[in-house]
C-alpha positions as CSV (number, residue, x, y, z in Angstrom):
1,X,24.3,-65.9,161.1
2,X,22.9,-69.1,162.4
3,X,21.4,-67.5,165.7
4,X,19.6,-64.8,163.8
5,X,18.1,-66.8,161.3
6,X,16.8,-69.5,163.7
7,X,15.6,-66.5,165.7
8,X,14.0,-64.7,163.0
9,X,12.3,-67.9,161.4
10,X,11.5,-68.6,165.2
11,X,9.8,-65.2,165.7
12,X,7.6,-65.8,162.7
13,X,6.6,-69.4,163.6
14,X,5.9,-68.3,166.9
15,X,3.5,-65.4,165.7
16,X,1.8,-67.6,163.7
17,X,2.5,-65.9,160.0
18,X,4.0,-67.0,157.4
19,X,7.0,-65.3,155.7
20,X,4.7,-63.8,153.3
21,X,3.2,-61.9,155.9
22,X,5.9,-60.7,157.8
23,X,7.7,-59.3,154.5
24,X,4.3,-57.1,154.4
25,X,4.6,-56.4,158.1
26,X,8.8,-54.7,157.3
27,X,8.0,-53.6,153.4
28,X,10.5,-55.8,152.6
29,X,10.3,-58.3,149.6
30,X,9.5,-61.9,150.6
31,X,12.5,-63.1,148.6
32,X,14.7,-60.9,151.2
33,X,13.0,-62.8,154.1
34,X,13.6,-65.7,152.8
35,X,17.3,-65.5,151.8
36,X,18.0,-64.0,155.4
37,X,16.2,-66.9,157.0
38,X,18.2,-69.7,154.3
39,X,21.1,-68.0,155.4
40,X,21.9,-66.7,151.1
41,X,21.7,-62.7,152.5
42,X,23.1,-60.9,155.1
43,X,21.0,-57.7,156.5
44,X,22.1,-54.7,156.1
45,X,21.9,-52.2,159.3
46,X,18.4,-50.6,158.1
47,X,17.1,-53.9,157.4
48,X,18.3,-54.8,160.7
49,X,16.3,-52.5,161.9
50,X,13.5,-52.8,160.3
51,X,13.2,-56.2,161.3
52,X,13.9,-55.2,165.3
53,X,10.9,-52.9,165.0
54,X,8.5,-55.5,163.1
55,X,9.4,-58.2,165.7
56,X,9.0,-55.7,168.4
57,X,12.2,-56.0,169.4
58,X,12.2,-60.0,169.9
59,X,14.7,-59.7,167.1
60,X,17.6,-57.5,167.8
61,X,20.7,-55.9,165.8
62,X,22.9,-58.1,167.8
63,X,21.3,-61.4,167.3
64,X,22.7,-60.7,163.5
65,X,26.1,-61.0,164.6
66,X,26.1,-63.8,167.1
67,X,27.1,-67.2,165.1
């Protein structure tokens, strides 16, 4: 989960938002963001998804499983 969470926390540094934002961006809860990024939660496939679509696909399903 390393990979994806540098990658995720990445994507949103590079966009310039903050986590705050880019919860609003998937619908999911800032606390979920932030747990996936801290490395506490582990996405489940719709989430995964979700999260491939709001980075437009800078963030992929199989970053989650690369460690």
């Amino acid at each position: 989960m390393k990979i994806l969470r540098m990658k995720l926390d990445q994507f949103i540094k590079q966009q310039g938002m903050t986590q705050t934002q880019f919860a609003k961006r998937t619908g999911l809860s800032v606390s979920s963001i932030s747990r996936i990024i801290n490395g506490e939660r582990e996405p489940s496939l719709r989430v995964m998804q979700i999260i491939y679509r709001a980075s437009d696909g800078k963030v992929r399903p199989d970053d989650f499983f690369t460690d």
